[in-house]
GUGUNU-176468 format. One record per residue (C-alpha): residue in one letter; x, y, z. Coordinates in steps of 0.02 Angstrom, whole numbers, plus 50000, padded with zeros to 5 digits. Layout:
BEGIN
AXYZ/...
This chain:
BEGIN
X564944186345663/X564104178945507/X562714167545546/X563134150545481/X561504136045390/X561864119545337/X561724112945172/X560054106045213/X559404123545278/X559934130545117/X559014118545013/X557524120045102/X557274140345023/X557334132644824/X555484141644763/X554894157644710/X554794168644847/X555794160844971/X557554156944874/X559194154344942/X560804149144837/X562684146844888/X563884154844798/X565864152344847/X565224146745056/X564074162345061/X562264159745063/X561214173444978/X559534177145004/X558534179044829/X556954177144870/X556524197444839/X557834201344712/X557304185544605/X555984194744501/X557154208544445/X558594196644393/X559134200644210/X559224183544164/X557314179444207/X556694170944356/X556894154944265/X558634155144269/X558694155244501/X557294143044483/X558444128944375/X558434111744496/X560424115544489/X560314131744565/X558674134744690/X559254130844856/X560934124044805/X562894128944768/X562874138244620/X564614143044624/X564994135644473/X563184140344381/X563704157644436/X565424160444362/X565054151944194/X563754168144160/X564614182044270/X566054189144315/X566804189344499/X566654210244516/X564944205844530/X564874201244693/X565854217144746/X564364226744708/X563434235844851/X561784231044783/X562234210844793/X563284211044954/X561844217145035/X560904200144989/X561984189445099/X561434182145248/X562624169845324/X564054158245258/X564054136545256/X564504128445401/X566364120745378/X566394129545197/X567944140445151/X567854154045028/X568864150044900/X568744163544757/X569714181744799/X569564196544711/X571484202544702/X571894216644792/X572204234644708/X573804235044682/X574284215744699/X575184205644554/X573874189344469/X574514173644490/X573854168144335/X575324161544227/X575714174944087/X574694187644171/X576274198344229/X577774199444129/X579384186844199/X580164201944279/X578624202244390/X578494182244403/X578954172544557/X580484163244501/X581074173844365/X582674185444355/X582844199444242/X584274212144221/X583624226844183/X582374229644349/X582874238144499/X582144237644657/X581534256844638/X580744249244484/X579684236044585/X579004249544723/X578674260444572/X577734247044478/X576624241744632/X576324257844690/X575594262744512/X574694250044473/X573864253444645/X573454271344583/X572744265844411/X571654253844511/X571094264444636/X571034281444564/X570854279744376/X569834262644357/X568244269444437/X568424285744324/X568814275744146/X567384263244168/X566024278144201/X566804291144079/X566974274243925/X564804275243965/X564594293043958/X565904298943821/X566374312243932/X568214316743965/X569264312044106/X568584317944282/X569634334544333/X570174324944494/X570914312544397/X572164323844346/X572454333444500/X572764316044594/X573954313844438/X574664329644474/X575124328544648/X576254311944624/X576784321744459/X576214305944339/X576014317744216/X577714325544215/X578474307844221/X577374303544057/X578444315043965/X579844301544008/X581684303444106/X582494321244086/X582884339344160/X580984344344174/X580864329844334/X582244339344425/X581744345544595/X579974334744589/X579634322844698/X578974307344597/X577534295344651/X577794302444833/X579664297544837/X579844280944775/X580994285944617/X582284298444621/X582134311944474/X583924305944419/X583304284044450/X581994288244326/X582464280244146/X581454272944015/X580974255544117/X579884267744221/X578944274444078/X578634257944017/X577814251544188/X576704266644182/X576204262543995/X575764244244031/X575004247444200/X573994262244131/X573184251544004/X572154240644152/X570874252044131/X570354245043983/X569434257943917/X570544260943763/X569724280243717/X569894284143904/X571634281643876/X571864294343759/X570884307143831/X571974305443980/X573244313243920/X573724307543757/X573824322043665/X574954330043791/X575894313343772/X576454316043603/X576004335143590/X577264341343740/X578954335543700/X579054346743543/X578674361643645/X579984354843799/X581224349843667/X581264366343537/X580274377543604/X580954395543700/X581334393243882/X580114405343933/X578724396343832/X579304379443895/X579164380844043/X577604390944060/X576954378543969/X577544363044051/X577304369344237/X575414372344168/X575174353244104/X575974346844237/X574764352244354/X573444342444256/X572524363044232/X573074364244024/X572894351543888/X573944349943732/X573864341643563/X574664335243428/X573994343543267/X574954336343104/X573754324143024/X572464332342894/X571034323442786/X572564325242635/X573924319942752/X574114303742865/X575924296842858/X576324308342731/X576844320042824/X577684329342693/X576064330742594/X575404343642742/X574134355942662/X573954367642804/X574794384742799/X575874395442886/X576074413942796/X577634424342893/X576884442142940/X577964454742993/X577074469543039/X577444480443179/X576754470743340/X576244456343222/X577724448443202/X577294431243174/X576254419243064/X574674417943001/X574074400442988/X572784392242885/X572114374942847/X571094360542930/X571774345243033/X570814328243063/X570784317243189/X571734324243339/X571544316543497/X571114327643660/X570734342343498/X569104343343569/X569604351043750/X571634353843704/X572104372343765/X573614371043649/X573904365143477/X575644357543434/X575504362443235/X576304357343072/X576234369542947/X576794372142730/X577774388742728/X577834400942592/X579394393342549/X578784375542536/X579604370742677/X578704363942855/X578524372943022/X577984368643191/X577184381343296/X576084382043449/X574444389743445/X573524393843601/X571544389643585/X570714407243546/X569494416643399/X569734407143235/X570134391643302/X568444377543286/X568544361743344/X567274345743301/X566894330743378/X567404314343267/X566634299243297/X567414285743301/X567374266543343/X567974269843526/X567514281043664/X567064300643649/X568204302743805/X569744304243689/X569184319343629/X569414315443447/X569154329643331/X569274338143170/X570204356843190/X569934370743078/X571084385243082/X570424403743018/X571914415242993/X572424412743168/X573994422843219/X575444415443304/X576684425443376/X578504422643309/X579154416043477/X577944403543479/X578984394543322/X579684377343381/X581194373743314/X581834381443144/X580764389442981/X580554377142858/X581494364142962/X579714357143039/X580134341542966/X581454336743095/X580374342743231/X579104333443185/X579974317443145/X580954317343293/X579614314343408/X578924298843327/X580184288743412/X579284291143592/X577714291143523/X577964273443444/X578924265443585/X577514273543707/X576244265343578/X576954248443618/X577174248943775/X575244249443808/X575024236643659/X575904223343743/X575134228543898/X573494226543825/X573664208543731/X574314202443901/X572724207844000/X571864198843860/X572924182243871/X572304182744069/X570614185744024/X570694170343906/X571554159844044/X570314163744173/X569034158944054/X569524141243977/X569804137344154/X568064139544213/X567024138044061/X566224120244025/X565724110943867/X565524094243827/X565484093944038/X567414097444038/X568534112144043/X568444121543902/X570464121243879/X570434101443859/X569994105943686/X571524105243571/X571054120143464/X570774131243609/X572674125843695/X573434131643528/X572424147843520/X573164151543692/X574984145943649/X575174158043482/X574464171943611/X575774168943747/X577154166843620/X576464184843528/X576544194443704/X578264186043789/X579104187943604/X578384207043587/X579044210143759/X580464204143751/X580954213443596/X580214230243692/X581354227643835/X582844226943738/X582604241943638/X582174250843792/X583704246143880/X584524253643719/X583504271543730/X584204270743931/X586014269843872/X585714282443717/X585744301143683/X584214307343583/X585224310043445/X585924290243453/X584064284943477/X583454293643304/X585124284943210/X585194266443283/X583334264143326/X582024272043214/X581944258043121/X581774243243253/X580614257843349/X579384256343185/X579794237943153/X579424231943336/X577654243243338/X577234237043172/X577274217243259/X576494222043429/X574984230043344/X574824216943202/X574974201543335/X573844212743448/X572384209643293/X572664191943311/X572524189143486/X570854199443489/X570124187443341/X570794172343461/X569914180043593/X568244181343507/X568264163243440/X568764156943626/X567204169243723/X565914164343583/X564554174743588/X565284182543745/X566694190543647/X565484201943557/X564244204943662/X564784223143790/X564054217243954/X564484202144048/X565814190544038/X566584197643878/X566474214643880/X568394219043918/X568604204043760/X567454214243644/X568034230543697/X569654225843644/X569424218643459/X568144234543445/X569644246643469/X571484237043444/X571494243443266/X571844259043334/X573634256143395/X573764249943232/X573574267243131/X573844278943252/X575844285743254/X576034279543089/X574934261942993/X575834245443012/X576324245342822/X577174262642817/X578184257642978/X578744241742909/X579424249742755/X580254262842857/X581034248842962/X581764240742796/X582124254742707/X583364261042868/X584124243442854/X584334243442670/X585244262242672/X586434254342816/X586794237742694/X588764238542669/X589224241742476/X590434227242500/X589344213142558/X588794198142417/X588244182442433/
């Protein structure tokens, strides 16, 4: 049983070399550790701190997680007499209780129609994962720059997370998903979303991507034109988290243009080598620097596009980019040597790349948004948390007007963005593929152009309401500044905000009726 002091016994330990201070009813002995605090002994010495509660000293200059470490639960010697702790770390796995943390369908109170029960078990059963599994992995691999751990994916693996990234469909028939909560035929589109906004707790933004975003956007081409042999040699290799794949479209001459594509694909027909020999350079491709296989748009002799998948071998180079976020993403810049690709490894039709290509930006978009929204509403806790503990002027720092309207245009951003996400995804759950391309491209593209352009604003909000914290990558702000750091990425990646909001009114326009006038 913890040994219990009295206030008085506490303050009697308030000098260098013998210093005690409360912190939430535990009493921890400083007296040794003191010397070697960041912060400078000056700081344990203050009058308000030596020998008394500094529970609320404590949390205006550091998170809770660090009393979780080993090294500081070690310092604690006993608990106040009659004191109750009253600050809890939540439990992996276990929903905040901080208003606008979790979206309604979550909240206590709230009904929704498009959640199932199999939905709830899936959603706190993931989340339990992410925290418990990928958390520990993200935050040491966002220091390093490596990629994601190998166990990572083979604890992916065994639930089959990775197979259920590439969304509801035949290739989930027969598995047995997150150890039996969802049935291969439950599984729909409201699934893929919880993983998206659970996923993005890590918050490590280029750990992300390097788990698996490549194959994210890189796979379903291959699963959705590709030969049935290839498919699903392919697919039962990713799935087991032991092969890589990525998307390689976007060159230094070719962003959203994807017509402009410079690379190129020459048709060879010559005995055995019946296939193509492709040439050309792409530029920033995520997982390029560890991808085993290379998802490839290509010019044909013709002038036309084709996809094709290229196994990593002689002739293919691959370069480290660096960006503004983690290395872990493997970001790169590919360079392609008159590499041969065997015929069968053609996705889809010659010169008819375009519709390959284009027909997988719909995912990739809606994926995109899913882990926007996520993301702003981690931050919209964050700020919460904050305002509610940080002082100025000796009161909260939400009785400040300015600071109460920063934090109402951020709720309003995230319950308007996900309410427009839910809606289209209840669409994509009662659509064919080919529906999804004709009636939702457009709001797809419109809706990611919003979430990433209100995600900017809720990271500058942030800053101004963490101060100094908010840029600063240790302490209190660090998940704050990590965030404004890399949320311009969501907004480029799968197509820049401007080019998607033309799209989405240029879709609208060519539906206009011819008989409509005001």
């Amino acid at each position: 049983m913890s040994k219990q002091f009295t206030v008085e016994e506490v303050a009697a330990h308030n000098k260098q070399g013998d210093l005690w201070i409360v912190v939430d009813s535990k009493v921890y002995d400083l007296s040794k550790f003191a010397a070697m605090h960041p912060g400078g002994l000056a700081v344990l010495l203050d009058e308000e701190v030596a020998g008394k509660d500094a529970t609320e000293a404590f949390f205006s200059l550091h998170r809770h997680e660090v009393l979780q470490k080993p090294q500081f639960k070690r310092l604690v010697i006993g608990t106040i007499a009659g004191a109750k702790q009253t600050i809890f770390a939540r439990e992996p796995g276990a929903l905040s209780n901080v208003p606008y943390a979790e979206p309604t369908w979550l909240s206590a109170g709230y009904h929704n129609p498009y959640y199932k029960d199999h939905h709830r078990k899936f959603q706190a059963a993931f989340r339990k994962f992410v925290e418990e599994v990928i958390v520990p992995d993200a935050q040491a691999r966002e220091e390093d720059g490596k990629k994601p751990s190998q166990y990572v994916f083979d604890e992916m693996a065994k639930l089959n997370i990775i197979a259920m990234r590439m969304g509801p469909g035949p290739h989930l028939k027969g598995l047995e998903l997150m150890g039996g909560i969802v049935k291969p035929e439950e599984f729909d589109y409201f699934h893929e979303l919880i993983m998206g906004q659970e996923t993005v707790r890590v918050l490590a933004r280029g750990y992300i991507d390097g788990l698996g975003g490549g194959t994210y956007i890189g796979l379903p081409p291959i699963m959705n034109f590709g030969q049935p042999a290839l498919r699903q040699k392919i697919a039962q290799e990713v799935f087991a988290g032991k092969k890589f794949c990525s998307l390689a479209i976007t060159e230094a001459f070719a962003g959203s243009d994807v017509a402009g594509l410079r690379c190129t694909a020459k048709r060879v027909e010559n005995g055995s080598q019946n296939g193509w020999i492709l040439t050309g350079t792409k530029k920033w491709i995520t997982n390029a620097t560890f991808a085993d296989y290379f998802t490839v748009g290509a010019r044909t002799e013709q002038g036309g596009l084709v996809v094709l998948l290229v196994e990593r071998q002689e002739g293919i180079d691959t370069k480290p980019i660096k960006t503004s976020y983690s290395p872990a993403a493997g970001t790169g810049y590919i360079t392609f040597d008159n590499v041969f690709v065997p015929y069968e490894n053609t996705l889809g039709k010659e010169n008819k790349g375009l519709q390959v290509i284009l027909s997988n930006f719909n995912h990739e978009r809606w994926g995109m948004v899913t882990a926007s929204v996520g993301s702003q509403r981690l931050i919209v806790e964050e700020c919460l948390k904050w305002v509610n503990q940080r002082k100025v002027f000796g009161k909260p720092l939400h009785n400040q007007a300015v600071i109460r309207a920063k934090i109402a245009a951020m709720i309003s951003r995230v319950e308007s963005a996900q309410a427009w996400l839910e809606n289209l995804t209840y669409q994509m759950n009662n659509m064919n593929y080919a529906e999804q391309a004709e009636y939702l491209a457009g709001s797809i593209a419109l809706l990611k152009q919003y979430a990433t352009s209100t995600a900017q604003l809720t990271a500058a909000d942030a800053v101004q309401i963490f101060g100094g914290r908010g840029i600063t990558k240790t302490g209190m702000g660090r998940f704050i500044e990590h965030y404004h750091r890399t949320v311009p990425f969501d907004a480029v990646l799968g197509g820049a905000e401007d080019v998607l909001g033309d799209l989405g009114v240029r879709q609208a326009i060519r539906k206009m009726p011819k008989n409509v006038r005001l």
